[in-house]
C-alpha positions in Angstrom: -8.3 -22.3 -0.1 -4.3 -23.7 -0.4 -3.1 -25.3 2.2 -0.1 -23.3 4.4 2.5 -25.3 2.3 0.9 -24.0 -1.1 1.0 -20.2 0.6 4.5 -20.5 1.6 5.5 -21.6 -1.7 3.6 -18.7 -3.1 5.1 -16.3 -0.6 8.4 -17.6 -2.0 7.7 -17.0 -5.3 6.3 -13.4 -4.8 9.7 -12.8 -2.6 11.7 -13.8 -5.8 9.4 -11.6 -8.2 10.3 -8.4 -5.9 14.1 -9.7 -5.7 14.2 -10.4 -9.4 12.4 -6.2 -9.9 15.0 -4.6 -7.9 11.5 -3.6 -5.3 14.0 -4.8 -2.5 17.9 -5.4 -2.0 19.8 -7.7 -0.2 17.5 -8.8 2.9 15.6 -6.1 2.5 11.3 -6.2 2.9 8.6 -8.7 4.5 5.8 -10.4 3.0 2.6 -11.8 5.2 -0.7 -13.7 4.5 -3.6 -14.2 7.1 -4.5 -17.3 7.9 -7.1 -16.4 10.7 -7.7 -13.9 12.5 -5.1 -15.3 15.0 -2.3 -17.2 12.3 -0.4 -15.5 10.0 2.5 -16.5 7.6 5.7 -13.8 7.5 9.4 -13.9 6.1 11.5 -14.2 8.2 14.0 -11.4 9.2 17.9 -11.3 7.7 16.9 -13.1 5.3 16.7 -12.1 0.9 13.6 -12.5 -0.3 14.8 -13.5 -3.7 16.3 -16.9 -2.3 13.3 -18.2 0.2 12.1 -21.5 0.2 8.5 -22.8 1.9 11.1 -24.0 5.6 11.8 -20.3 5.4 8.5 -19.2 6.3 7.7 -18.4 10.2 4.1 -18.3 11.8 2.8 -15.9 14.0 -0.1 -15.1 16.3 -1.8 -11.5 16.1 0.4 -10.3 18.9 3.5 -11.3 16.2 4.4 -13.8 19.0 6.1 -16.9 17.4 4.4 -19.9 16.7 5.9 -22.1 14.4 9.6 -21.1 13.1 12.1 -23.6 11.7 15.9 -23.4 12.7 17.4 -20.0 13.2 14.4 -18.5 11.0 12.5 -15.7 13.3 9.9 -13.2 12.2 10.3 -10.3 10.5 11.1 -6.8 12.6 8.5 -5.4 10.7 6.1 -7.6 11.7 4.0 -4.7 13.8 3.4 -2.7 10.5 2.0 -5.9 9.6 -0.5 -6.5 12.6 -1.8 -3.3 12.1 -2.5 -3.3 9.2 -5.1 -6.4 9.7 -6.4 -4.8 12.9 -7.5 -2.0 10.7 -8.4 -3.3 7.8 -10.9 -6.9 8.4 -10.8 -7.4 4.2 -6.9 -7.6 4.1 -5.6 -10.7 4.2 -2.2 -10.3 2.4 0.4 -7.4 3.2 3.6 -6.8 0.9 6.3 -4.6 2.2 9.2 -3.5 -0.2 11.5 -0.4 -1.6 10.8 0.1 -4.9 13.2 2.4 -6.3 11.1 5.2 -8.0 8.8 4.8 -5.1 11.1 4.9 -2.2 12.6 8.2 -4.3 9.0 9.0 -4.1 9.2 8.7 -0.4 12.7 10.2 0.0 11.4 13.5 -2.1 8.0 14.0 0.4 6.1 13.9 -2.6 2.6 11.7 -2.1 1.4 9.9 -5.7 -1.8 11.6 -6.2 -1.9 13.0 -9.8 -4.4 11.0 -12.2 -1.9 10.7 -14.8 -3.1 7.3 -16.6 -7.0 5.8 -16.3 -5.0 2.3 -14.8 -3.7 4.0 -11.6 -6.7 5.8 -11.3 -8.8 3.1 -11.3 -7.3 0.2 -9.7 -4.5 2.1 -7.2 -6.6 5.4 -6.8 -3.7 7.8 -4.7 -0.8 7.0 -2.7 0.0 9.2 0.4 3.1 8.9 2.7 3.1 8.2 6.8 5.7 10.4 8.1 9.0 8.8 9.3 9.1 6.2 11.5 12.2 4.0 13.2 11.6 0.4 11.7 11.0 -2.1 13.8 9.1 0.1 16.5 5.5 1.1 16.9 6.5 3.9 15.6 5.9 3.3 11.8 2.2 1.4 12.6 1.3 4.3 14.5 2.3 6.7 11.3 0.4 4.5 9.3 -2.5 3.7 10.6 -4.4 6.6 9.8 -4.4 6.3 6.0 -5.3 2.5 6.1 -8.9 3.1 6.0 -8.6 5.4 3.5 -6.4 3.7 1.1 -4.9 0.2 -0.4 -1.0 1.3 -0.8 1.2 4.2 1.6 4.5 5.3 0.8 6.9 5.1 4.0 8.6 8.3 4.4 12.5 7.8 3.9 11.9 4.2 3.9 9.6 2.4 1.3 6.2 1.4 -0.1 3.6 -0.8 1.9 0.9 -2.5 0.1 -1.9 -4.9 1.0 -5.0 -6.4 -0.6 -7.9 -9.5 -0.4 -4.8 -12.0 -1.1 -1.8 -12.2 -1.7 -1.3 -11.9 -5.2 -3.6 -8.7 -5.4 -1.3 -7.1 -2.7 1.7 -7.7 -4.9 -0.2 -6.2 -7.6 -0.5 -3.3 -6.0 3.3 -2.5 -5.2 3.7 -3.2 -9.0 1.3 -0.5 -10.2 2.9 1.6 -7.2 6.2 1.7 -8.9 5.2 1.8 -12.5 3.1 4.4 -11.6 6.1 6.4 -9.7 8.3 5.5 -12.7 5.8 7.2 -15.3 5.3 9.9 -13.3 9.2 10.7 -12.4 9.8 10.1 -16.3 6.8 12.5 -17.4 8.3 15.4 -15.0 11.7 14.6 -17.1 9.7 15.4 -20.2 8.2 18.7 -19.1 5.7 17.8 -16.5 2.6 15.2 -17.0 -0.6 16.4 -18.5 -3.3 15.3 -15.5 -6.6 13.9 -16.2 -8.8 16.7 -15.9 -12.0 16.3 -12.8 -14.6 15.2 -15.1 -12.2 12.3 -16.5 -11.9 10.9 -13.1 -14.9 11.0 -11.9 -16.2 9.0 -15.1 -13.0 6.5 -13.8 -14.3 6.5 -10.3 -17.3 5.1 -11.2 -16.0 2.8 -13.9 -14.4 1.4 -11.0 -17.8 0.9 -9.3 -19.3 -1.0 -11.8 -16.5 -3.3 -11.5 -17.3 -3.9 -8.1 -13.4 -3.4 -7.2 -12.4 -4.0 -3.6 -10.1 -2.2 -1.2 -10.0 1.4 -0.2 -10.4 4.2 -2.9 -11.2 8.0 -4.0 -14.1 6.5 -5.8 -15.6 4.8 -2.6 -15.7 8.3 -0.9 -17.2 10.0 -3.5 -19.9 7.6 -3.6 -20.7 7.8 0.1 -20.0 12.1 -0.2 -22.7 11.6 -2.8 -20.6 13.0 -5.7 -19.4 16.0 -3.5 -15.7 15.0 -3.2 -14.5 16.5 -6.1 -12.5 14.4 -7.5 -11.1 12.7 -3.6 -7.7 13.3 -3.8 -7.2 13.5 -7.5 -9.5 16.5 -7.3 -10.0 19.9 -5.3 -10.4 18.1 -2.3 -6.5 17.6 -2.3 -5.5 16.2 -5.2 -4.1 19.2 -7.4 -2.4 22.1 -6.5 0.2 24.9 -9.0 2.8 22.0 -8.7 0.5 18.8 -9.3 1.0 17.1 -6.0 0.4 17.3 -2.4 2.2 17.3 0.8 1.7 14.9 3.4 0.1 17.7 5.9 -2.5 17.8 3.2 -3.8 14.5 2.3 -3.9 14.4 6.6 -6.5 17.3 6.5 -8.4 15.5 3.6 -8.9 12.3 5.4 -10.0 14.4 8.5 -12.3 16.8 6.5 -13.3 13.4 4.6 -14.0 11.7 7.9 -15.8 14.5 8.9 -18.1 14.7 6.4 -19.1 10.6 6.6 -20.0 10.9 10.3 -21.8 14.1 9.7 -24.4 12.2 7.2 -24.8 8.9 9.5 
């Protein structure tokens, strides 16, 4: 494993890759790493993420209380989201928070990312619901959010942004990358007339494509495997995925994690 200096450089550099993609402006979004479960690495707040460098970075405990900062350097606001995002998810140890510009519209719109458009998002981003609105900075927008984080690896932050987070670092920026080229095809495909979906069959064969890989994170093709097949499709599928429009509101990707959740406990 690096040691911290090596992650702060690498937060740095990952803070200049979503400067240098337009993901965030000015001193806009927060990046964080786990370094146990109580010492974590964040940017610091008021700060552009494009022009970091390692002294930036601050250190908090699970509670987001300081405890190491440099200068003037303190935590990011949104370091709450952050927490609880580890608290509910044990394999995350990297969270990347940004506002990708056809996500964000994404966000701004109400409209979830859940149409299997292209076997990449399928497989390694599966869908993308939003949290509804929350102030930033309060426990209002972990509370939104917590609900989908067992259920999936990315959320889109109604009228706000995009939050991401994966096994490391790395992996979690990947996943706001394929959030917004995956946003950007699909805003571009409506352009052209509407995209033509995947059909049920074709994700399912993605689903467990992705299986054999051994993928990690949350996905569709995880709850189909513990439904035993009977999900349909998860949220690509007739569980929620598709409706006349080719989307889904946030109400409904709420009642399939319920009716998912229900169906788990109801076989244990």
């Amino acid at each position: 494993m690096a040691n911290e200096f090596e992650i702060k450089k690498q937060i740095c550099e990952i803070g200049k890759r979503i400067y240098d993609r337009g993901m965030v402006a000015a001193n806009d979004g927060n990046i964080s790493v786990k370094l146990s479960d109580n010492e974590f690495l964040c940017t610091p707040t008021g700060v552009s993420k494009g022009f970091m460098t390692p002294e930036y970075i601050c250190k908090v405990d699970k509670d987001g209380n300081v405890l190491q900062a440099n200068g003037n350097f303190k935590p990011s606001s949104e370091i709450k989201m952050h927490m609880r995002v580890y608290k509910c998810r044990p394999d995350v140890n990297s969270v990347v928070h940004a506002h990708p510009t056809f996500a964000t519209a994404f966000a701004i719109a109400g409209i979830p990312l859940t149409a299997p458009i292209m076997p990449e998002a399928v497989i390694a981003l599966g869908c993308v619901p939003i949290a509804e609105y929350g102030t930033p900075s309060t426990m209002e927008i972990p509370d939104a959010v917590e609900k989908y984080l067992p259920y999936y690896d990315a959320v889109l932050l109604e009228n706000h942004g995009a939050l991401s987070y994966s096994v490391d670092l790395l992996s979690a920026y990947h996943k706001m990358e394929s959030l917004e080229f995956y946003a950007e095809l699909l805003y571009k495909a409506r352009q052209l007339g509407g995209p033509k979906e995947l059909s049920q069959e074709q994700v399912q064969r993605l689903y467990e494509i992705r299986r054999k890989f051994g993928l990690p994170g949350k996905h569709p093709a995880n709850l189909c495997a513990e439904l035993g097949g009977k999900c349909n499709g998860g949220c690509h599928g007739n569980c929620g995925g598709k409706t006349q429009s080719g989307t889904v509101s946030g109400a409904d990707v709420e009642k399939i994690v319920a009716e998912v959740t229900k169906r788990i406990l109801s076989q244990q």
